[in-house]
N, C-alpha and C positions, 0 to 999 in steps of 0.2 A: 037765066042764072039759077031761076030754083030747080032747075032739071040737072044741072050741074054740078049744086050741094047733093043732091037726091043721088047722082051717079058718083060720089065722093063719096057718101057715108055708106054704102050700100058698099063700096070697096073693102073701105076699112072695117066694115061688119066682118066682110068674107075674109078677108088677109088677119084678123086677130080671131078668127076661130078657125083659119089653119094653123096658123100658129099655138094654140093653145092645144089643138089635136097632134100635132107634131111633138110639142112636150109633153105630152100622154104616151105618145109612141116611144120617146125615149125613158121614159121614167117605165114605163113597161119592160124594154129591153135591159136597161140598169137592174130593174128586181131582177129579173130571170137571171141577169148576168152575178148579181151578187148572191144568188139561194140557188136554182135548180143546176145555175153551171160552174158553180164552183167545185165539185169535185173533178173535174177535167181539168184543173189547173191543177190540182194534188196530185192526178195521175199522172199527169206530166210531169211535175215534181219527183215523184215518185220513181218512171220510168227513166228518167234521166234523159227528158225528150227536151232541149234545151230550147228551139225553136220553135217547140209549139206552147210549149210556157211561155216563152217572150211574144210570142203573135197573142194567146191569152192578154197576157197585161196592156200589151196597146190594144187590146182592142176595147179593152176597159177604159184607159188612158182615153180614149178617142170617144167612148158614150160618154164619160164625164165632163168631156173638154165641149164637148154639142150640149149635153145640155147643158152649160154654162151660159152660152151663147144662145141658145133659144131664149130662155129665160132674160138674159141681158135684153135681146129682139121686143121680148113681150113687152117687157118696162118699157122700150121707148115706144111702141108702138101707143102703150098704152098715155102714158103723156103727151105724144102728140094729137093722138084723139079728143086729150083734156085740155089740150090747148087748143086746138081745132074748136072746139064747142066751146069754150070760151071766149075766144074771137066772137063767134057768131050771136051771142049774147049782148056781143059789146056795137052789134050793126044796129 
């Protein structure tokens, strides 16, 4: 049994610090996307390139909607860890 808590939390170590790495990675790509690549959306603007201004905003639409979701991911992961360890408190 304690080899089985031991290959349990050793999980959930690994799967919430991908997690938290994967929201690094998008919060990386959100800054880039909102400072070094916004002038690609103005030149599309500009040039009157209508489909790569619309691919532009989804593809913003799409790092903001991920990281919503990761972040969502992290809270539960993170409460069920705190209920996990709670539980086991309670043996």
């Amino acid at each position: 049994m304690k080899d089985h808590l031991k290959t349990l939390n050793t999980y959930f170590w690994n799967v919430g610090n991908d997690i938290a790495d994967i929201r690094l990675l998008v919060e990386g790509a959100l800054a880039l996307f909102d400072g070094d690549a916004e002038p690609l959306h103005r030149l599309g603007m500009k040039n009157n390139e209508k489909v790569a201004t619309s691919a532009f905003d989804t593809i913003g639409t799409a790092l903001y909607d991920l990281r919503e979701k990761i972040a969502a991911i992290q809270q539960s992961h993170l409460s069920e860890t705190i209920r996990q360890s709670m539980d086991r408190t309670d043996e």
